[in-house]
C-alpha positions as CSV (number, residue, x, y, z in Angstrom):
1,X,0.3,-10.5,84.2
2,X,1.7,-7.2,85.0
3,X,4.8,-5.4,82.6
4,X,6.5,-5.1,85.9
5,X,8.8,-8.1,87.5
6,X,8.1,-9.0,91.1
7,X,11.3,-9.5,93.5
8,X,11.9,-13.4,94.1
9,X,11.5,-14.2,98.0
10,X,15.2,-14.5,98.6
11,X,15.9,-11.6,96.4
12,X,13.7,-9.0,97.9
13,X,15.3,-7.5,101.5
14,X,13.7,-9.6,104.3
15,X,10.6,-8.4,106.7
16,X,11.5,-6.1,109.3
17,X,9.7,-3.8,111.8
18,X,10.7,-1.1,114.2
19,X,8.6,1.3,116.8
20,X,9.6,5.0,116.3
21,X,8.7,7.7,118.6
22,X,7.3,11.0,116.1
23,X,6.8,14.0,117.5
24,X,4.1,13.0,119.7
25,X,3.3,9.6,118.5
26,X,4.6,6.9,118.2
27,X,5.1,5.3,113.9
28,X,5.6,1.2,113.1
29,X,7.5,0.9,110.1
30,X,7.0,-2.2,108.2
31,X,9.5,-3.0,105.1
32,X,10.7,-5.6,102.9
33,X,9.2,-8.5,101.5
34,X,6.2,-9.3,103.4
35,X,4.7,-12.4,101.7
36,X,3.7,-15.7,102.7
37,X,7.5,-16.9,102.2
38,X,8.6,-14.9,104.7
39,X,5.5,-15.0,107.2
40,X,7.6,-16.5,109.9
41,X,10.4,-13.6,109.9
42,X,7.7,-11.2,109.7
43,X,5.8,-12.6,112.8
44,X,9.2,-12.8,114.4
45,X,9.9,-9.1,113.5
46,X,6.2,-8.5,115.6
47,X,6.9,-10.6,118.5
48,X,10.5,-8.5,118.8
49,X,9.1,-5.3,119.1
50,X,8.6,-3.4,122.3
51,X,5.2,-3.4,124.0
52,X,2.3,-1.3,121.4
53,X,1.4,2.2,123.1
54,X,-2.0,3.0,122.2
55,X,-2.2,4.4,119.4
56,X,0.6,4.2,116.5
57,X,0.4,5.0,113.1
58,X,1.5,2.8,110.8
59,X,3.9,3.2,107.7
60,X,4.7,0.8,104.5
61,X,6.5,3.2,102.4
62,X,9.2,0.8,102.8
63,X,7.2,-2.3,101.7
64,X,8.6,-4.0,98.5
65,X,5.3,-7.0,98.8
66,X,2.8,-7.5,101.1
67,X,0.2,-10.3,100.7
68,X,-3.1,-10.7,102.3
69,X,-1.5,-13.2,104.5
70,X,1.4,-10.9,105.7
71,X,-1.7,-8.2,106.0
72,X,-4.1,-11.1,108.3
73,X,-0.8,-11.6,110.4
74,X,-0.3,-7.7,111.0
75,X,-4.0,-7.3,111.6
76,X,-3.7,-9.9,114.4
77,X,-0.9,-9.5,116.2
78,X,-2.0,-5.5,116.6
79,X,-5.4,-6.9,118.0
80,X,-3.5,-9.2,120.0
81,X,-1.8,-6.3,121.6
82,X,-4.9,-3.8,122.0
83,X,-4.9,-2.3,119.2
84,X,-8.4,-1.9,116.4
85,X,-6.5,-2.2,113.2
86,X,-9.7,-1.2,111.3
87,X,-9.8,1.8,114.1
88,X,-8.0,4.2,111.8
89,X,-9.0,3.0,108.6
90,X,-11.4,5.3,106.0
C-alpha cells in the first residue's frame, strides 16, 4: 500500500468533461474522480459533449483517479465517435 491516501468516491470532485477550442485545435479536458464508482457520470459527461472534430488532444492534468475501467470507457466512446485513441499514443 502506498504512504499516500486515495480520495473516497463521494469525497473526490465528480467526473466531468468539456471540449475546448486551442489555438488551432481543439483539447478534451477530463477531471475528477474517474473510477469505476463513478463510471456512469463519467459516460454521461461523454455522451454530453458536443460532436468530436477530428483530432483533439486530450488533457488529465485535472484527474484526481482514473482506473482502467474509466480508461476502457474513454477509449471507446472516442472510437465510437471516429477517433484512434491509440492514434497519438508513443
Amino acid at each position: 500500500m502506498t504512504a499516500g491516501r486515495r480520495p473516497v468516491a463521494g469525497k473526490a470532485p465528480a467526473a466531468a468533461c468539456r471540449l475546448e477550442a486551442a489555438g488551432s485545435g481543439h483539447v478534451l479536458r477530463i477531471s475528477g474522480d474517474c473510477r469505476i464508482p463513478r463510471l456512469t457520470e463519467l459516460d454521461g459527461a461523454l455522451a454530453a459533449l458536443p460532436r468530436l472534430p477530428a483530432a483533439v488532444t486530450l488533457d488529465g492534468e485535472a484527474l484526481a483517479e482514473l482506473d482502467t475501467a474509466a480508461a476502457l470507457l474513454l477509449a471507446l466512446r472516442l472510437r465510437d465517435a471516429g477517433l484512434d485513441p491509440a492514434a497519438g499514443a508513443s
